[in-house]
C-alpha positions as CSV (number, residue, x, y, z in Angstrom):
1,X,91.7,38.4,-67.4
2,X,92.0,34.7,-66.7
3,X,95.4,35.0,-64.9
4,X,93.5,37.6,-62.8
5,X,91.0,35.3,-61.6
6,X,93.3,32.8,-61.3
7,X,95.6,34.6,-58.8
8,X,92.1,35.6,-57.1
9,X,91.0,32.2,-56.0
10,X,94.8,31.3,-55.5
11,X,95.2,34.3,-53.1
12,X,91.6,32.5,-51.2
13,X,93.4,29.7,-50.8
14,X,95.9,30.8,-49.0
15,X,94.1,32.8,-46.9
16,X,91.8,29.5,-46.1
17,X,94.8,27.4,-45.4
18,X,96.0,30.3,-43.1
19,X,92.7,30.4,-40.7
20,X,92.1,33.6,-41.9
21,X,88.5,33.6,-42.2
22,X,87.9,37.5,-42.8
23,X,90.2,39.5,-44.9
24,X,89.1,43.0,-47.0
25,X,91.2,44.7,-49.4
26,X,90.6,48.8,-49.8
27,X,86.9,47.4,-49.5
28,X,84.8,51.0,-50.3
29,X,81.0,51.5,-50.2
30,X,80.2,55.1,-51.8
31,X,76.6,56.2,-51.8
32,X,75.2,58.9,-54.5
33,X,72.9,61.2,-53.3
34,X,71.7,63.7,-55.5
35,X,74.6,66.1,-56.1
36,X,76.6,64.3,-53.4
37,X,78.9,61.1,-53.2
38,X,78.9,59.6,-49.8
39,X,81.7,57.7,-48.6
40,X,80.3,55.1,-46.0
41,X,83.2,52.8,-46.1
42,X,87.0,53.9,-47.2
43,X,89.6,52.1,-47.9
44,X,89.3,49.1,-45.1
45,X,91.7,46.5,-44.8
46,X,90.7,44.2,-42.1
47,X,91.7,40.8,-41.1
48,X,89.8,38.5,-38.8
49,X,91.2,34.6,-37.7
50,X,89.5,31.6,-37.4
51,X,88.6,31.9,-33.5
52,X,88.7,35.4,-32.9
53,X,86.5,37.3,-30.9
54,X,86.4,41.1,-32.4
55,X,84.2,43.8,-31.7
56,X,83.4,46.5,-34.3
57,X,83.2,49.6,-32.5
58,X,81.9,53.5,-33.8
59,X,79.4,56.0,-32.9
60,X,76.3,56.7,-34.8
61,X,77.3,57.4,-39.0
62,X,81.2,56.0,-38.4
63,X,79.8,53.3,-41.7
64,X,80.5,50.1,-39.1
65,X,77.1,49.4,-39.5
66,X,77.9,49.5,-43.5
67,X,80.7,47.7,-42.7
68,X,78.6,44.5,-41.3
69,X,76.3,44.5,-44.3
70,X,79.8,44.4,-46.2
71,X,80.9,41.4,-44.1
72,X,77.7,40.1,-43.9
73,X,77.1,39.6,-47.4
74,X,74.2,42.0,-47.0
75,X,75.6,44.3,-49.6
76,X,78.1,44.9,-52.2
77,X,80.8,46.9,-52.0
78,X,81.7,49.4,-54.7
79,X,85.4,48.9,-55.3
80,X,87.8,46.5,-53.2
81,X,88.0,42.8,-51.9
82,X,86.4,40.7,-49.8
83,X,87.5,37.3,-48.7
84,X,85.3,35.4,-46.6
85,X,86.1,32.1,-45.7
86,X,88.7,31.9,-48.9
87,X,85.4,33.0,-51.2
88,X,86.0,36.1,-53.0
89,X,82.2,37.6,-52.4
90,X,83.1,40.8,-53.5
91,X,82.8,39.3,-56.8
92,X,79.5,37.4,-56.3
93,X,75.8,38.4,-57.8
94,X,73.0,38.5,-55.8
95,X,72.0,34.9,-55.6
96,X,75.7,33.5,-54.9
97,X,75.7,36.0,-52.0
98,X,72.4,34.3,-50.6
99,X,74.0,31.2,-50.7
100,X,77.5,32.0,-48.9
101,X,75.2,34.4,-46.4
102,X,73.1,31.2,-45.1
103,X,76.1,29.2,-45.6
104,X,78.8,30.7,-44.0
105,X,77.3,33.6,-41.5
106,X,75.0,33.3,-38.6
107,X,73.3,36.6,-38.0
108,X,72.2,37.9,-34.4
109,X,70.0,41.1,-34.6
110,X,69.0,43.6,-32.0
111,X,65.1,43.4,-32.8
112,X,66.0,38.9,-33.2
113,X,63.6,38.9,-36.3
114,X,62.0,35.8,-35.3
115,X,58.0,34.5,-37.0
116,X,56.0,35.4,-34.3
117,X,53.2,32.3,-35.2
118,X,56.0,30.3,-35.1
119,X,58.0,28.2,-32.3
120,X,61.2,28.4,-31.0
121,X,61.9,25.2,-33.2
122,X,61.0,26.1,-36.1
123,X,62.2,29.6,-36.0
124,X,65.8,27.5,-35.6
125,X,64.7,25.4,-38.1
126,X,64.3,27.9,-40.9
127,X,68.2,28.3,-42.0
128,X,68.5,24.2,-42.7
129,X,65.1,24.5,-45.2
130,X,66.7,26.8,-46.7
131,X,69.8,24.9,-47.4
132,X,68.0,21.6,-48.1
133,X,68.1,19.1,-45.7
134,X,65.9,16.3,-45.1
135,X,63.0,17.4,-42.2
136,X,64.2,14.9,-39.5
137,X,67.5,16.0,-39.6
138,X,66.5,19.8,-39.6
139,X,64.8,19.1,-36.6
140,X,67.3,17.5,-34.9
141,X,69.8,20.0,-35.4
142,X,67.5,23.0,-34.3
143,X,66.9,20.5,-31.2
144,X,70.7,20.7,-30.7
145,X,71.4,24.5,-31.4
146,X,68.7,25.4,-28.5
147,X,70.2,23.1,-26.2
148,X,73.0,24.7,-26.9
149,X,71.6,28.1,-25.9
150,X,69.8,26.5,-22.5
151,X,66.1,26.4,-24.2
152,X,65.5,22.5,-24.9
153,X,62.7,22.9,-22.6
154,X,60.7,25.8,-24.2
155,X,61.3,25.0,-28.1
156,X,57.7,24.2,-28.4
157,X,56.6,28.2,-26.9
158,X,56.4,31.0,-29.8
159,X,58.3,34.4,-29.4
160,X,55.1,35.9,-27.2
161,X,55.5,33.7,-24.6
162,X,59.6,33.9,-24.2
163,X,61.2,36.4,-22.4
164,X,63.4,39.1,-24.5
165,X,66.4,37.3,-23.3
166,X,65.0,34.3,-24.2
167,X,63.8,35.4,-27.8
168,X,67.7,36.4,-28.3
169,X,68.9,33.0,-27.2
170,X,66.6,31.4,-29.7
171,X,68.1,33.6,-32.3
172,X,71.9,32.8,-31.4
173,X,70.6,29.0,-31.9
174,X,69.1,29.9,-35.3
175,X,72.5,31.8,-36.1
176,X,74.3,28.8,-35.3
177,X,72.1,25.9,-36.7
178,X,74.0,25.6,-40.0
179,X,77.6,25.7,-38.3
180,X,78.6,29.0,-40.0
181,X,81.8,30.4,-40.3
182,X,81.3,33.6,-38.0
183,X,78.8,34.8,-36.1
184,X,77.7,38.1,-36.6
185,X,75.7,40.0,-33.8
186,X,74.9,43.6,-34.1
187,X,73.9,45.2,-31.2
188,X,72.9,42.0,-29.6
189,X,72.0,43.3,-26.1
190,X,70.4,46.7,-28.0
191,X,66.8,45.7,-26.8
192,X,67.3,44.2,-23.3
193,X,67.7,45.4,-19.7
194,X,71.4,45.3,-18.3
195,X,71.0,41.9,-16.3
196,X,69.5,39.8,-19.3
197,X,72.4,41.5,-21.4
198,X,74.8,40.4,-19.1
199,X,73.3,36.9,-19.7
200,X,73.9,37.2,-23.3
201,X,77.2,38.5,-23.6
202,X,78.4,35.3,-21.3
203,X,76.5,32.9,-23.4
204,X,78.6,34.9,-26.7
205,X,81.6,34.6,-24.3
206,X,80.7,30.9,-24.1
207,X,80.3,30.0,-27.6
208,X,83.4,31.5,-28.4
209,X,85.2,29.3,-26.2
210,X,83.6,26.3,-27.9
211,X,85.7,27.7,-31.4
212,X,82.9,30.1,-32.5
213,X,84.3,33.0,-34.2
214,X,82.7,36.1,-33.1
215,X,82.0,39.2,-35.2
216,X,80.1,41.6,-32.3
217,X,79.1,45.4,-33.3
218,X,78.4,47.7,-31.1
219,X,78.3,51.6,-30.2
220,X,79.1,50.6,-26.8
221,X,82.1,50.2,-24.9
222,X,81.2,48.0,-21.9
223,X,79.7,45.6,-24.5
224,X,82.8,46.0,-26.8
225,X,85.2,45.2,-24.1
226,X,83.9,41.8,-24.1
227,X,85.8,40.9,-26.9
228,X,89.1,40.4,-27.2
229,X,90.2,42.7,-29.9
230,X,88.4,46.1,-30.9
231,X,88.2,47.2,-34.4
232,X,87.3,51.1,-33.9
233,X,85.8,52.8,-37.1
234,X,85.5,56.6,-37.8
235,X,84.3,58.7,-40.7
236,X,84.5,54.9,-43.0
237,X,87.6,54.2,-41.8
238,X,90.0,52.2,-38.9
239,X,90.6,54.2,-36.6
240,X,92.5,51.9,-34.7
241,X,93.1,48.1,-34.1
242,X,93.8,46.8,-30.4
243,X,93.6,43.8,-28.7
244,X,92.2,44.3,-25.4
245,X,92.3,40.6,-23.8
């Protein structure tokens, strides 16, 4: 048992001192519902770099949203490994994952999930209490992250008075406040008109070429083809693997 974990955390290692920040072994998530076993996720081996910018492409029930709760930290998987950032968190409990998730991913969601009695600011803000740190430098980091994003001059409005395009910007700077590993939008552009998603995807294009790595899920393929490697997913599995760019 020791030699096992042992050649777990060596095998981390490597795969930290290789730039491989995502790397899944036969990762499986099986569901049991009443007389039936679901198999959401099957057998995926996946491999994402330090730097990449991957899409994770499937219709509706292909399990790539399963998949991001997997790589998000958001779930547990049933059988398998899971590697993020050299971390085996696979392995984790619930409160080891809550630390790696606000540690090591930035999350971007369709619906942004921001406090709607609460400003731009502090809606950034939120992550760094979380992990601790002293209020003047929270503040001065969230200050950063949404000048980053092109807000420094509404931080003070609350979500009600910012455009949707504007709400999602705020939530890329509170994904990025705490200098994650990857940042993982799903369906990022899922609640906006065409023009403002347009907007989006170019400021993900942008951060990406600041050394971001990107994580981006989606059911569509104009917003998929803005990455620069496709992961499609069908029936739990990879379909395929191309790089597009």
């Amino acid at each position: 048992m020791a030699q096992a974990t042992a050649d777990k955390i060596e095998r981390g290692e490597q795969l930290r001192r290789a730039g491989i920040v995502i790397r899944t072994y036969d990762l499986m998530k099986t569901y049991v519902m009443g007389d039936q076993t679901i198999h959401a996720v099957s057998g995926v081996d996946v491999e994402i770099r330090k730097g990449e910018y991957v899409a994770i492409m499937g219709p509706s029930g292909s399990g790539k949203s399963t998949l991001m709760n997997l790589i998000g930290c958001l779930d547990s998987p049933s059988s398998g490994l899971y590697y993020l950032n050299g971390n085996l968190v696979s392995d984790m409990d619930d409160d080891e994952l809550a630390r790696i998730r606000n540690k090591e991913i930035g999350f971007v969601f369709q619906t942004f999930n921001l406090l709607a009695r609460a400003t731009a600011l502090h809606n950034v803000e939120l992550p760094l209490i979380y992990s601790g740190l002293p209020k003047a430098q929270r503040l001065e980091k969230a200050k950063e992250a949404l000048k980053s994003v092109d807000l420094a001059e509404r931080m003070l409005h609350k979500p009600s008075e910012l455009s949707g395009g504007q709400r999602q910007r705020v939530a890329i700077a509170r994904a990025l406040v705490n200098h994650p590993s990857i940042l993982l939008a799903d369906e990022p552009t899922g609640a906006l008109d065409t023009a403002t998603g347009n907007e989006i995807m170019a400021l993900i294009s942008r951060l990406h070429q600041g050394g971001n790595t990107i994580v981006l899920v989606t059911h569509e393929h104009d917003i998929a083809m803005h990455a620069h490697r496709v992961i499609h997913i069908r029936d739990g599995q990879v379909e395929r693997d191309e790089r597009v760019k």
